[in-house]
C-alpha positions in Angstrom: -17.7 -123.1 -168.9 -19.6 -119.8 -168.1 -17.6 -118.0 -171.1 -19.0 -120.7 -173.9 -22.2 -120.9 -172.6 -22.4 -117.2 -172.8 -20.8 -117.0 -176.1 -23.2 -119.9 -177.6 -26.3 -117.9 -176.2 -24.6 -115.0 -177.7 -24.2 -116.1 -181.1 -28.1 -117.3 -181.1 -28.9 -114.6 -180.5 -27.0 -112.3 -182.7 -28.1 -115.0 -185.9 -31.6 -114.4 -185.5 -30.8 -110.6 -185.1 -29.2 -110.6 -188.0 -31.4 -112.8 -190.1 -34.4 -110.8 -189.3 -33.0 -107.3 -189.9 -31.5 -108.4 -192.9 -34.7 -109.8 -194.3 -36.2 -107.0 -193.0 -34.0 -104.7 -194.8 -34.0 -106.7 -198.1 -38.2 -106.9 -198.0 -38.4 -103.2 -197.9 -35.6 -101.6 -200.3 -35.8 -104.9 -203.0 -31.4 -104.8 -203.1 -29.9 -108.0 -202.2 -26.5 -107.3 -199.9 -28.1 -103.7 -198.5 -29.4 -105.4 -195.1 -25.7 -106.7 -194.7 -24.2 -104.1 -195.0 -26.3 -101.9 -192.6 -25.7 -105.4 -190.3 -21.9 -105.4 -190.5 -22.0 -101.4 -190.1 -24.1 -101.3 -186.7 -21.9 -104.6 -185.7 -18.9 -102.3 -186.4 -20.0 -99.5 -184.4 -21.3 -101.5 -181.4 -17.7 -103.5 -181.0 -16.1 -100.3 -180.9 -18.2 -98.7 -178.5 -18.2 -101.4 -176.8 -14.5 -101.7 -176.4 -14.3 -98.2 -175.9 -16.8 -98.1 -172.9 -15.2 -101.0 -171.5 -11.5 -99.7 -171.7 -11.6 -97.4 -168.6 -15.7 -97.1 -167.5 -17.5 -100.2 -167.9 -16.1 -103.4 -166.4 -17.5 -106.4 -167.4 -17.4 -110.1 -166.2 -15.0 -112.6 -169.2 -18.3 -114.2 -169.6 -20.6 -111.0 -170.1 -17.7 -109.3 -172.2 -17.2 -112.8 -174.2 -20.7 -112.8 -174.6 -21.4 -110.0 -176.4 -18.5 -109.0 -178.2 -17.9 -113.0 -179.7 -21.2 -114.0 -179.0 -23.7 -111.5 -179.9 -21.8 -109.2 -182.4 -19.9 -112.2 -183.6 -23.1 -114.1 -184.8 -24.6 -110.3 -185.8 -22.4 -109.6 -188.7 -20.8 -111.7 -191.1 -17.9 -111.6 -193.2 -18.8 -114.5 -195.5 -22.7 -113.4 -196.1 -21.0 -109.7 -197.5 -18.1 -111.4 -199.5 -21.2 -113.6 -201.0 -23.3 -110.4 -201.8 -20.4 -108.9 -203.6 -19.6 -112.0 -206.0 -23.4 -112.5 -206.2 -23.7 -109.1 -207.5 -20.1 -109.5 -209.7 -21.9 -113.2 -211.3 -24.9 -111.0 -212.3 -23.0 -108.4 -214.2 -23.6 -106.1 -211.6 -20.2 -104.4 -211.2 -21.0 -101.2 -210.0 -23.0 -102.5 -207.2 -20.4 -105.2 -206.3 -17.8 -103.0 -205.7 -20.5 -100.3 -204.0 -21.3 -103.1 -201.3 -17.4 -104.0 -201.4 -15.8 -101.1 -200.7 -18.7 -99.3 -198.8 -18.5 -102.1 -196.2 -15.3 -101.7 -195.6 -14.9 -97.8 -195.6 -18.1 -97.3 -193.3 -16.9 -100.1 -191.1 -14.2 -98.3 -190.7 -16.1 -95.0 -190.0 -18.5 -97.5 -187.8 -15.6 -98.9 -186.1 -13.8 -95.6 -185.1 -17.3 -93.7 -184.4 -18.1 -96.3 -181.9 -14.6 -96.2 -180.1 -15.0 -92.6 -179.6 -18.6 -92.9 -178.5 -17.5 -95.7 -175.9 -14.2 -93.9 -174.9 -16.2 -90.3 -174.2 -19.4 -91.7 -172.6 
């Protein structure tokens, strides 16, 4: 029971992160999709270190662990939000910018991803 409770609180709390970065993002720059994609880029980045840190150094409780990595990072980022940027850009004739946020998720997620693992593995 400790695992969902942790993973419930998690994912509060990683919604709300994400909402108010992402509005925050999106109030300053004016560019629907940009505050998702920074989200799903730091998301990307923290999993990885995360997993990397907690490979051999860190060693964290199934609830704590759960916690953040479904929980908190799980309710950060979001797959659906970016695939809706890209078609909301696409519907708008915006093509160029669809397939920026589209393929710049993705590749920088990547980067995110790996950077993090490497972060996490070495600290």
């Amino acid at each position: 029971m400790g695992v969902v409770i942790a993973v419930a609180v998690g994912g509060a709390l990683g919604a709300v992160s994400r909402y108010a970065l992402s509005a925050g993002v999106t109030s300053i720059l004016d560019v629907r999709g940009v505050g998702t994609f920074i989200v799903n880029v730091i998301g990307a980045f923290a999993l990885g270190a995360i997993i990397g840190l907690t490979e051999e150094q860190w060693e964290l409780s199934e609830p704590v662990r759960a916690g953040v990595t479904i929980g908190l990072l799980g309710g950060f980022t979001t797959f659906s939000t970016y695939m809706y940027d890209v078609i909301y850009h696409a519907d708008d004739d915006r093509w160029m910018a669809s397939l920026a946020f589209l393929s710049l998720t993705i590749g920088l997620g990547l980067v995110a991803m790996i950077g993090g693992l490497a972060a996490g593995r070495s600290a």
